[in-house]
MARTITI-611928 format. One line per field, with one value per residue (C-alpha): residue number from 0; residue in one letter; chain; z, y, x. Coordinates in steps of 0.02 Angstrom, whole numbers, m for minus. Last residue first. Layout:
// residues N
k NUM;...
r A;...
c A;...
zz Z;...
yy Y;...
xx X;...
This chain:
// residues 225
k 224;223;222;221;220;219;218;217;216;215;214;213;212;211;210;209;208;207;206;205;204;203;202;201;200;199;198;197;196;195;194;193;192;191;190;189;188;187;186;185;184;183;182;181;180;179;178;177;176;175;174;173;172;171;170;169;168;167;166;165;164;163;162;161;160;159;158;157;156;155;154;153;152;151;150;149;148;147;146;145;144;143;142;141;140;139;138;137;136;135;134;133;132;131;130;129;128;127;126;125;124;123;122;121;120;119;118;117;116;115;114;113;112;111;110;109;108;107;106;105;104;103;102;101;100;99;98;97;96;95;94;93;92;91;90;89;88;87;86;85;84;83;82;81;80;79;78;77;76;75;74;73;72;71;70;69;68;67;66;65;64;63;62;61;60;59;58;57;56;55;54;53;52;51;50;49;48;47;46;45;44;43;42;41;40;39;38;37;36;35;34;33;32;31;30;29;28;27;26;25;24;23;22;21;20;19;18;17;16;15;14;13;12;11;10;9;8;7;6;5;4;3;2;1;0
r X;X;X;X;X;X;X;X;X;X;X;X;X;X;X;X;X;X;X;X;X;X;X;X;X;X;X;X;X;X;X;X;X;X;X;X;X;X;X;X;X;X;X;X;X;X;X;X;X;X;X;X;X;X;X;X;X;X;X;X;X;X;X;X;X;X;X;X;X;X;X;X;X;X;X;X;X;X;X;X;X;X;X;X;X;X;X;X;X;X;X;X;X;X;X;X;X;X;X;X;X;X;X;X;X;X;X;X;X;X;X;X;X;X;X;X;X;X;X;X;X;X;X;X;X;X;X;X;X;X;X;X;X;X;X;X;X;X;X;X;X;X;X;X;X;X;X;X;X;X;X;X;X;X;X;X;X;X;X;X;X;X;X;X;X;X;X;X;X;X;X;X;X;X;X;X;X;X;X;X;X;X;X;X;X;X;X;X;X;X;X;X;X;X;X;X;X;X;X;X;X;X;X;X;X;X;X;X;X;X;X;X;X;X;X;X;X;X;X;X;X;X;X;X;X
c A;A;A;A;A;A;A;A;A;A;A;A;A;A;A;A;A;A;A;A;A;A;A;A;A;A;A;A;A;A;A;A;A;A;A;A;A;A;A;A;A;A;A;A;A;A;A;A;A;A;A;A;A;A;A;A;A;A;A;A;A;A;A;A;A;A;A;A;A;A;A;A;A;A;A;A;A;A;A;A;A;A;A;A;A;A;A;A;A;A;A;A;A;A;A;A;A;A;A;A;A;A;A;A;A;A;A;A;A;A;A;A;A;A;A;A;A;A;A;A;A;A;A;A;A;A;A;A;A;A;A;A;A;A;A;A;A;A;A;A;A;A;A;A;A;A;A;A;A;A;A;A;A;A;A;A;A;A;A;A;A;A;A;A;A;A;A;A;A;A;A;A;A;A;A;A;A;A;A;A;A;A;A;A;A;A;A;A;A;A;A;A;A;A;A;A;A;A;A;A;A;A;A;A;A;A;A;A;A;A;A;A;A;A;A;A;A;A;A;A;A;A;A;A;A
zz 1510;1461;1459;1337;1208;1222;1165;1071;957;952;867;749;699;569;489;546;448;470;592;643;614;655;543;595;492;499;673;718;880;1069;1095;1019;1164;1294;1210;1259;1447;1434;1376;1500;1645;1572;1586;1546;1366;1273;1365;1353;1171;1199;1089;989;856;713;537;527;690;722;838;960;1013;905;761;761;616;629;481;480;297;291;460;442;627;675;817;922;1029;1107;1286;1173;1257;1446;1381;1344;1235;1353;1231;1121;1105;983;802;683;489;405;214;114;250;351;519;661;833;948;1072;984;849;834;670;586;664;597;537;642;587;718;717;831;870;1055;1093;1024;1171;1223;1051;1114;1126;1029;880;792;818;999;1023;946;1027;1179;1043;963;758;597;461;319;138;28;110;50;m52;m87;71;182;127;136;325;390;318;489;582;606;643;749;867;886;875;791;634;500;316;233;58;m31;m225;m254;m150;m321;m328;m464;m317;m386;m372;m186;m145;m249;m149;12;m28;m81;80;180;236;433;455;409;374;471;388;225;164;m17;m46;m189;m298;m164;m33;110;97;275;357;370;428;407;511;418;378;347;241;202;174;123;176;30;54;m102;m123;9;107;m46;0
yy 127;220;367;323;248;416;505;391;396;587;589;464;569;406;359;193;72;m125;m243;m305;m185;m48;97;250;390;586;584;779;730;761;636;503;523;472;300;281;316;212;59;108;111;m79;m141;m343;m307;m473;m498;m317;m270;m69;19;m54;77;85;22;m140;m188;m96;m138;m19;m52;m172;m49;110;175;351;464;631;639;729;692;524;454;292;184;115;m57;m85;m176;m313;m459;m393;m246;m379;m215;m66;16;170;240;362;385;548;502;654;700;517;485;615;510;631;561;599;425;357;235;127;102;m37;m177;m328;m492;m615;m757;m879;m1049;m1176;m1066;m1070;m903;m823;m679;m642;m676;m776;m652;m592;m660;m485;m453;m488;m374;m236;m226;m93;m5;38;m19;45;m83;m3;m74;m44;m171;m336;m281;m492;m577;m432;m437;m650;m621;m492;m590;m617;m474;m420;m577;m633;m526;m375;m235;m80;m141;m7;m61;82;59;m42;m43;m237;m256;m186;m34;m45;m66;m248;m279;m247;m365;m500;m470;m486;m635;m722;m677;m731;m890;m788;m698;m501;m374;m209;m47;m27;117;176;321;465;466;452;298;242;29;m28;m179;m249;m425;m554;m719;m811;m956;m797;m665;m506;m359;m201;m26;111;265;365;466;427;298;154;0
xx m208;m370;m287;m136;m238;m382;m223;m166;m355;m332;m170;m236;m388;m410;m267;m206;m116;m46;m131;24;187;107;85;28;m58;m53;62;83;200;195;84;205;294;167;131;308;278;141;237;341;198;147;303;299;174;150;m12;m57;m59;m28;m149;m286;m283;m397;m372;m479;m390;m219;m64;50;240;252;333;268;316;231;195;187;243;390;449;437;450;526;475;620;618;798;750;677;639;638;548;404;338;384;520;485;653;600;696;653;683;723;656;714;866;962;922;857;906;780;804;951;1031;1158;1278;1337;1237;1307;1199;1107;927;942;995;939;802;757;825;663;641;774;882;1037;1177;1351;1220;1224;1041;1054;1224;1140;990;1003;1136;974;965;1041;1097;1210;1189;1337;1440;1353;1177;1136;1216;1163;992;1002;1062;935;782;725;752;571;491;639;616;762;697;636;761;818;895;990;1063;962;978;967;801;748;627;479;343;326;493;518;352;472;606;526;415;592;686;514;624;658;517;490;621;595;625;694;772;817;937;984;827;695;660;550;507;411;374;205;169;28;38;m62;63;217;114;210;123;204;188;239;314;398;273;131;63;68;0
C-alpha cells in the first residue's frame, strides 16, 4: 500500500501471520524498515519488485527490535547488497541481532537469523534519510525481550512506524497489546511520546495502517491505560 510518495507498507504473509514492514526511498537512498520472518527472503524481494525498486539498491535497512519476525531476512539482505547497505538499530539490541547473545525472546532457534549492526541509533536522533527520519526509544513491549524497541518518525509525511509497540484492527488503534506487554507504565511512557507529535497515519507492524484522527485515538490509548 502506498502511504505517500515514495512510502509504501508491504504485506508479508508468513502461515497467516501477516506483517508490514516498511520501503522509504527518493533518488539518492532507499530504506527498509523491518524485514519479516526468517524464509520470507523471496516474498521480500518480490514485494520490492513490484513497487519498481529492487532489494538490489538498498542502502539503509532499520530494525525496531530485535524478534525474529522483524530481523529475519537480515542475512540473505546482507548476502545480496554486502557493504553498501548499512543496518541501523538501538545499541540496547545490537548485540542480539548480531548473535554476541541468544535472542530474548526467540533463543530457542537452533539458528537464528544475525547480521552486523553498523551504526546505533538514539532517542531523537534525526536520520538524514528520504526528508528526516526521527527515532523514539519506544520500549515497554516484553521490555525484557527487546530492551531496544524504536518507532521511526517520517517527518515529511507525519507518519509514525510504530513498530510493536501499538497494533491496528480494521485500521484503528488497539494500543498497547497487554499480554505481550511486561512494563505496562513504560509502555505508557512511550505512548506518551508520540503525543507530542503531528502523526497523519501509523503503521504498526500487525494490523498495518491507521489514519483516522490518529493523534486523538493515542491520546484516548494512553488514558485508558
Amino acid at each position: 500500500m502506498e502511504i505517500s510518495k515514495g512510502i509504501t507498507m508491504l504485506q508479508l504473509n508468513f502461515e497467516g501471520n501477516i506483517t508490514h514492514p516498511v520501503l522509504i526511498w527518493d533518488e539518492e537512498m532507499v530504506v527498509l524498515i523491518d524485514t519479516g520472518f526468517p524464509g520470507q527472503y523471496d516474498d521480500l524481494r518480490i514485494a520490492l519488485e513490484k513497487i519498481g525498486v529492487p532489494i538490489s539498491r538498498l542502502k539503509a535497512v532499520i530494525l525496531t527490535h530485535q524478534d525474529v519476525d522483524h530481523i529475519g531476512c537480515l542475512p540473505e539482505i546482507l548476502q545480496e547488497c554486502g557493504s553498501q547497505v548499512k543496518i541501523y538499530a538501538h545499541a540496547l539490541d545490537k548485540p542480539y541481532i548480531e548473535g554476541q547473545l541468544p535472542l530474548l525472546k526467540d533463543g530457542h532457534l537452533e539458528h537464528p537469523p544475525m547480521g552486523k549492526v553498523d551504526e546505533t541509533v538514539t532517542d531523537g536522533q534525526v536520520l538524514p534519510f528520504c526528508g528526516g527520519i526521527r527515532v523514539i526509544h519506544t520500549p515497554g513491549h516484553t521490555p525484557g525481550h527487546t530492551p531496544g524497541h524504536i518507532s521511526l518518525y517520517l517527518m515529511g509525511s507525519k507518519t509514525l512506524i510504530a513498530g510493536d509497540s501499538m497494533y491496528s484492527v480494521d485500521g484503528r488503534l488497539g494500543g498497547i497489546h497487554e499480554p505481550t506487554t511486561l512494563d505496562i507504565e513504560m509502555a505508557r511512557c512511550s505512548l506518551k511520546k508520540y503525543m507530542e507529535l503531528d502523526i497523519s497515519s501509523v503503521i504498526c507492524y500487525h494490523g498495518g495502517r491507521s489514519d483516522m484522527n490518529v493523534n486523538e485515538q493515542i491520546s484516548g490509548l494512553y488514558k485508558m491505560n
